[in-house]
C-alpha positions in Angstrom: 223.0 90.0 -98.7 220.0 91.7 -97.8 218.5 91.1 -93.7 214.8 90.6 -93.9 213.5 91.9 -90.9 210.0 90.3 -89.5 207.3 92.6 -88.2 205.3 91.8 -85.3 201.4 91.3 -85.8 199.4 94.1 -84.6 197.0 93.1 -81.6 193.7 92.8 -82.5 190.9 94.9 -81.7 187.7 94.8 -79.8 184.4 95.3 -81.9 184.2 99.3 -80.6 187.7 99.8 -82.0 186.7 98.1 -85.4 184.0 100.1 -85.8 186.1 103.2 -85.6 189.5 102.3 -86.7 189.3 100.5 -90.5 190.9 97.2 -91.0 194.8 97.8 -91.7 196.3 96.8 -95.5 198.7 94.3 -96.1 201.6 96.1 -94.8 200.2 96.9 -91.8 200.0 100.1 -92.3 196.4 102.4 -92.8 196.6 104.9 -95.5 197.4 109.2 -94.4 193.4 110.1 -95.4 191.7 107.0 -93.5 194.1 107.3 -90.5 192.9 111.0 -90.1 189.2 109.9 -90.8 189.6 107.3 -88.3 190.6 109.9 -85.3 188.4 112.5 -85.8 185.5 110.1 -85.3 187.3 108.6 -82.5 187.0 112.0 -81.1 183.4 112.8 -82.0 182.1 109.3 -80.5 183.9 110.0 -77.1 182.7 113.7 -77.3 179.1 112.4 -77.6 179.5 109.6 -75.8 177.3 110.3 -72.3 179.4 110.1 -68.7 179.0 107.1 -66.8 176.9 106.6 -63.8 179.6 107.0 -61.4 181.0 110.2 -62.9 182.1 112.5 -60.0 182.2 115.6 -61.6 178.7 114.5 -63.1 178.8 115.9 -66.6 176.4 114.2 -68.6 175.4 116.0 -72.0 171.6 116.7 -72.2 170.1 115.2 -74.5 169.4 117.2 -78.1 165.4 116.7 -77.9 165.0 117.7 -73.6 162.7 120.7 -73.5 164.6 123.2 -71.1 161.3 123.7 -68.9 161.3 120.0 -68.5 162.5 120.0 -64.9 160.1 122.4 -63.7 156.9 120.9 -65.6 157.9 117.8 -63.8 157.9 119.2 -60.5 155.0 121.3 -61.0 153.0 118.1 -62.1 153.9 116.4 -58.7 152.7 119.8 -57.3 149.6 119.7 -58.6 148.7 115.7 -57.8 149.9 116.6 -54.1 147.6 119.3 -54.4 144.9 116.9 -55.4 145.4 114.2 -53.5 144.7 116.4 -50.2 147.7 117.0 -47.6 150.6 114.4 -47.5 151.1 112.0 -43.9 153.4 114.5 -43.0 150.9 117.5 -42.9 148.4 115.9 -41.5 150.8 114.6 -38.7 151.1 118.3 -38.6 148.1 119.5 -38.6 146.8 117.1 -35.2 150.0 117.8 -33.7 148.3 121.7 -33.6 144.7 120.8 -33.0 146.0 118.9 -29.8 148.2 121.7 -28.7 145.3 124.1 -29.0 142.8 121.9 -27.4 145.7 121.1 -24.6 145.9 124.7 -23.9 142.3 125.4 -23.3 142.5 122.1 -20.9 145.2 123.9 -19.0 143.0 126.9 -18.8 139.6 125.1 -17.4 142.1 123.3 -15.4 143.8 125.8 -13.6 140.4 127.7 -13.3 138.7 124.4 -11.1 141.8 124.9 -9.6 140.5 127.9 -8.5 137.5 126.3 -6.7 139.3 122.9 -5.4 137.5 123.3 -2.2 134.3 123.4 -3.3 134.3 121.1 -6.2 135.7 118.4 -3.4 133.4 119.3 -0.2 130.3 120.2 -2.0 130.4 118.3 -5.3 132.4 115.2 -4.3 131.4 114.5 -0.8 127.8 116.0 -1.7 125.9 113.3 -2.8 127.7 110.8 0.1 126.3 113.0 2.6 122.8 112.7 1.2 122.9 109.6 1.2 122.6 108.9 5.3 125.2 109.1 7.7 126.4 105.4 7.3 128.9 106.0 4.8 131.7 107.7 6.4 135.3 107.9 3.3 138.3 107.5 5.1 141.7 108.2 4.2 144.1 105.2 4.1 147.6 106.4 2.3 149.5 109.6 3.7 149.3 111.3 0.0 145.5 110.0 -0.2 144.0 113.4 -0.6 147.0 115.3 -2.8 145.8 112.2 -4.9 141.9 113.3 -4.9 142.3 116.6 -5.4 144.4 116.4 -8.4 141.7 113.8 -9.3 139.1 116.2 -8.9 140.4 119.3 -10.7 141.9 117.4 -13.7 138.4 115.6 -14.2 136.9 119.2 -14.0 139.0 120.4 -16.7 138.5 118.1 -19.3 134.6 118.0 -18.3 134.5 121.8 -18.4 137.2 121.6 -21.7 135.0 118.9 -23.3 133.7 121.3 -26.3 136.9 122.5 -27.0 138.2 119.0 -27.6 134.9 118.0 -29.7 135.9 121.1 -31.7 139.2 120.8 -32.9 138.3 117.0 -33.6 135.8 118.2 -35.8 137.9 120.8 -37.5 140.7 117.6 -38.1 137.9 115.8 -40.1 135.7 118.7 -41.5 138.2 119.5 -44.9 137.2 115.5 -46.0 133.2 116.7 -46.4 131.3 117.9 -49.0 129.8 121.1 -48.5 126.1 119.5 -47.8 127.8 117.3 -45.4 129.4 120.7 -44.0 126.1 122.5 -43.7 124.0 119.7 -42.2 126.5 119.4 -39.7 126.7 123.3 -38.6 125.3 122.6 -34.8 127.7 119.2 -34.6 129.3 120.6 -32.0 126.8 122.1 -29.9 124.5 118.2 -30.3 127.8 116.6 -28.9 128.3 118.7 -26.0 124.8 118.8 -25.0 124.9 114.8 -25.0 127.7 114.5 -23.2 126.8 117.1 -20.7 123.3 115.9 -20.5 124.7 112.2 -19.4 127.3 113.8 -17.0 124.0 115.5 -15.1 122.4 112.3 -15.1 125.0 109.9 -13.5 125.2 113.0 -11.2 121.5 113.8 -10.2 120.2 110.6 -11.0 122.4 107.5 -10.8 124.6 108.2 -7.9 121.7 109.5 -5.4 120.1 106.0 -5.9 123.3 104.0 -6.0 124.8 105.5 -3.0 121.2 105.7 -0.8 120.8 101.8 -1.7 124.5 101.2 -0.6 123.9 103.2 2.7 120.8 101.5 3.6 121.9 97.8 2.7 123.3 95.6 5.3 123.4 95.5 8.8 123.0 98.3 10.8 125.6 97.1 13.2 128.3 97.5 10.7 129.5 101.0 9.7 130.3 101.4 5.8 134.1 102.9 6.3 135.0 103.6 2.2 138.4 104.4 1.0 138.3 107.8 -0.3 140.3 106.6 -3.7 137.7 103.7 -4.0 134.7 106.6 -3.8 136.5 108.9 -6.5 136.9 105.9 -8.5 133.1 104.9 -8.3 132.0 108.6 -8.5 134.3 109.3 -11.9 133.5 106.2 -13.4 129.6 106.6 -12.9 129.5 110.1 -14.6 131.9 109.4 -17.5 129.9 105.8 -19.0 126.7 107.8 -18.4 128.3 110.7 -20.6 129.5 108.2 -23.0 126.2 106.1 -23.1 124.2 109.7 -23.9 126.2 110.1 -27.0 124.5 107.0 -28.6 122.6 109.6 -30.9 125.6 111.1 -32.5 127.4 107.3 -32.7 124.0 106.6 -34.9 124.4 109.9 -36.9 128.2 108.8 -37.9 127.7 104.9 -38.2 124.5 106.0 -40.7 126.6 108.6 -42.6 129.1 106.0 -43.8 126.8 103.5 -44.6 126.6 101.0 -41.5 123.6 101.5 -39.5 119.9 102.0 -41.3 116.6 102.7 -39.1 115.5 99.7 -40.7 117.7 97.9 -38.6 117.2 99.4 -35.4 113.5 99.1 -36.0 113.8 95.5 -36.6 116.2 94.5 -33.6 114.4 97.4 -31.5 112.9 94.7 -29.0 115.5 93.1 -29.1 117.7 96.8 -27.6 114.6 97.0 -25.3 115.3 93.6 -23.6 119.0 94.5 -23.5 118.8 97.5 -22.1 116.4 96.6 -19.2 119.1 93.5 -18.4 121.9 96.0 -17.8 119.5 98.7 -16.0 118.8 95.4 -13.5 122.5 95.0 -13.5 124.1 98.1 -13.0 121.0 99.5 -10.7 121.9 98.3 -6.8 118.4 97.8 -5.8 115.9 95.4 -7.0 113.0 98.0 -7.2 111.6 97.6 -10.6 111.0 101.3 -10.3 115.1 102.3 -9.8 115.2 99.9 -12.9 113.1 101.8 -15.0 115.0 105.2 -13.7 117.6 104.0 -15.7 116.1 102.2 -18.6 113.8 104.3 -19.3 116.4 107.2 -20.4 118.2 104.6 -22.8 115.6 104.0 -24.7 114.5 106.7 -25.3 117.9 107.6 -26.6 117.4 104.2 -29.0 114.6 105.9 -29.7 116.2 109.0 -30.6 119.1 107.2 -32.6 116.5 105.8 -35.2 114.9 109.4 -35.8 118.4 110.7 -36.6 119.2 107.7 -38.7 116.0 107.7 -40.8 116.8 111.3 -41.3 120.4 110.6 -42.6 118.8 108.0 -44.5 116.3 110.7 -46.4 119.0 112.9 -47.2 121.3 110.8 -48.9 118.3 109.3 -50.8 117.4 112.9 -52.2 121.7 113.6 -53.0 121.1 109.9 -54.7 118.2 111.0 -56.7 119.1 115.1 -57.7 122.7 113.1 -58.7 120.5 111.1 -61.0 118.6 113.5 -62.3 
């Protein structure tokens, strides 16, 4: 009597191996010809198959269409937009990193040269104008490093008076690249208007402002009482006076910038001009000492004519980019 032996199913197979593998007969068995068909395209569909993400060795076939330059055109696209786009944050984190160094190191030079001329630049320029003044005012010294402290004062204020252009200058050169050329040769003597404005409004404060200030101080009061200053409260007052009058004289170059981007027309300042004029004669009353309406005008009269000043440079700014507007047009 004949055994009949029973045959386990086969497992069944996911929808990959289907695709691959054909569908076995009744005997569970595929025939020779499809069972070698079936595993040589097993073999091609794993060759072509493309490595997973996380492949460490990192072989992944390129595709059959990929230009071989196409890596390079890439990177030479992002090139060229980097190119036009101007320098990146980095480079231009760069590039003021340098203009300060440079600018730095011709601060240590005009530093180290007042250095030079300590002595006079405290006994002469310093003390100068208090001695004018009358001999009331007497500066006294009330902390044992009290005069280390001015004369380090004194020189370092020097310095960056005497390195002021050299600071305007590489500022410029920082913004200069942004600017069209017209805007680069309208603005050839930028540097030279700056300095003069500040330098101008340091020589003001200095032959001007203080002289009255100080003789008003000396002379006020009882006669009884002797004005004993702090030397640090002196140096405060005398550095503080000459660097808001150098800021105040560069009102003509804060009216070129706010008219070259758009912000300030001469049409305004013309309209609020009396309004300026009142303004300015309520801080000359405040910030002068005396009550002399002629001290007053000594220092109002000097800002407006800078107001005055401001509106010529804005109408011009105004006429040239009317004329770019119109040869544009045209």
């Amino acid at each position: 009597m004949t055994a009949v032996t029973a045959t386990a199913p086969r497992p069944t197979m996911s929808n990959d191996s289907e695709s691959i593998f054909p569908v076995p007969d009744g005997n569970g068995q595929a025939p020779d010809e499809t069972r070698e068909h079936a595993a040589a395209t097993s073999i091609e569909t794993i060759a072509t198959r493309p490595a997973p993400p996380d492949d460490p060795a990192g072989i992944t076939p390129v595709p059959s269409d990929a230009h071989p330059g196409h890596v390079a055109g890439i990177e030479s696209e992002e090139q060229e937009e980097r190119e036009e786009g101007g320098l990146s944050f980095i480079d231009h984190l760069e590039e003021i990193r340098w203009r300060l160094f440079r600018a730095g190191a011709f601060f240590i030079v005009a530093t180290a040269i007042c250095g030079i001329y300590a002595d006079f630049l405290v006994n002469q320029v310093l003390i100068g104008p208090l001695k004018d003044s009358g001999p009331n005012i007497v500066l006294q010294n009330l902390v044992p490093y009290g005069q280390i402290s001015l004369y380090l004062q004194v020189v370092f204020f020097s310095g960056f008076v005497l390195s002021f252009p050299a600071w305007a200058w590489q500022i410029w050169k920082f913004v200069e690249p942004g600017l069209h050329d017209t805007e680069r040769k309208a603005s050839r003597f930028i540097i030279l208007f700056i300095s003069l404005c500040f330098f101008t409004g340091i020589a003001f404060g200095y032959f001007v402002f203080l002289p009255i200030s100080l003789k008003f101080f000396a002379g006020f009061g009882s006669p009884l009482i002797r004005n004993n200053i702090a030397v640090q409260d002196y140096v405060s007052f005398f550095l503080g006076t000459l660097i808001t009058a150098g800021l105040v004289f560069e009102l003509p170059f804060i009216s070129y910038v706010l008219s070259k981007i758009g912000l300030l027309t001469p049409a305004f300042m013309r309209f609020y001009r009396k309004h300026a004029i009142v303004v300015m004669l309520v801080v000359a009353a405040i910030v002068t000492p005396s009550t002399d309406m002629v001290t007053q005008m000594v220092i109002a009269v000097p800002m407006i004519l800078l107001y005055e000043i401001s509106i010529i440079i804005s109408g011009r700014v105004q006429r040239n980019k009317n004329r770019e507007q119109l040869q544009a047009g045209a």
